[in-house]
C-alpha distance (Angstrom), angle and dihedral (degrees) to the residues before:
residue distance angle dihedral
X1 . . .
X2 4.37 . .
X3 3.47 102.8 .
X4 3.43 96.2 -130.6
X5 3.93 88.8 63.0
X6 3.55 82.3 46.0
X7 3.66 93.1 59.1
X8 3.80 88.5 44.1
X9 3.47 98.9 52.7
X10 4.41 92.7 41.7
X11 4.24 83.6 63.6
X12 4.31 85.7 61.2
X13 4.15 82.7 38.6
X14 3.48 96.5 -124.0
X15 4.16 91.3 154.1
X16 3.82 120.2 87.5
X17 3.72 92.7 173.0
X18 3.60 151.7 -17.6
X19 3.90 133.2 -148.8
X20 3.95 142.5 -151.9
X21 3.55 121.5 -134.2
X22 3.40 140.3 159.1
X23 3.60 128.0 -97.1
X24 3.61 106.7 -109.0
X25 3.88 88.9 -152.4
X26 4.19 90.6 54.7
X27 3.65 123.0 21.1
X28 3.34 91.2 -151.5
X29 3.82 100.7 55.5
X30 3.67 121.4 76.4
X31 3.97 126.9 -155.6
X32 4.09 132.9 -165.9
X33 3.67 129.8 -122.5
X34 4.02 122.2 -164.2
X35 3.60 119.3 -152.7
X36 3.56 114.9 -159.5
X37 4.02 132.6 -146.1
X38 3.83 82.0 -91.8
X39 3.93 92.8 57.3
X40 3.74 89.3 -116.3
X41 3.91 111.5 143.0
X42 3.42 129.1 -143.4
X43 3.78 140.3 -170.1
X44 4.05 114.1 -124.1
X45 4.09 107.1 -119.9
X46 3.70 136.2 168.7
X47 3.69 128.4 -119.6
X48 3.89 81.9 -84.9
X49 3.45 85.3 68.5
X50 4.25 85.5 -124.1
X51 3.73 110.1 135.1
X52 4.14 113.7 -103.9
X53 3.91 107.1 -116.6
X54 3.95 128.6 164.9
X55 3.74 137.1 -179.2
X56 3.99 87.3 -138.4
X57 3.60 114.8 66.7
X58 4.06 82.2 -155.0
X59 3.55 96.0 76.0
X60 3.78 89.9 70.6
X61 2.90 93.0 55.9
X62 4.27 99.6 90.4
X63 3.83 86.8 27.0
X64 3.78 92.5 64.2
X65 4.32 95.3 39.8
X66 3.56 76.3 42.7
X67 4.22 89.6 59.1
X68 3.82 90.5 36.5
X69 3.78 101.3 -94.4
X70 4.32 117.2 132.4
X71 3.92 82.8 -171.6
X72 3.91 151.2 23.8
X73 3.86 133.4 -168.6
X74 3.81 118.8 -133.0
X75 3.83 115.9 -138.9
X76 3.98 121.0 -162.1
């Protein structure tokens, strides 16, 4: 999912949550998947259309209040 669709669809709430996991191509990278009111998941990319990953779970943070979310699980 483009984040800035992302962001457009979080102001009509579509998200009930969103997830950490790690990249399965770097174990030191983490990536974010959306699930939507339909329990569709998606995987957080840029207008690139390249997934967003981080070693610092932090740096969600803003991206997520950003998309509407007040929280995220993290899955090992």
């Amino acid at each position: 999912m483009n984040i800035s669709k992302a962001i457009e669809l979080g102001k009509q709430e579509n998200w009930i949550d969103a997830c950490s996991r790690v990249n399965p191509s770097d174990s030191k990278q983490w990536y974010i998947m959306l699930t939507d009111r339909d329990k569709k998941s998606y995987i957080l990319v840029n207008d690139d259309e390249v997934p967003l990953t981080s070693e610092d779970l932090n740096s969600f943070v803003p991206i997520l209040k950003e998309v509407g979310l007040k929280a995220f699980s993290v899955i090992f």
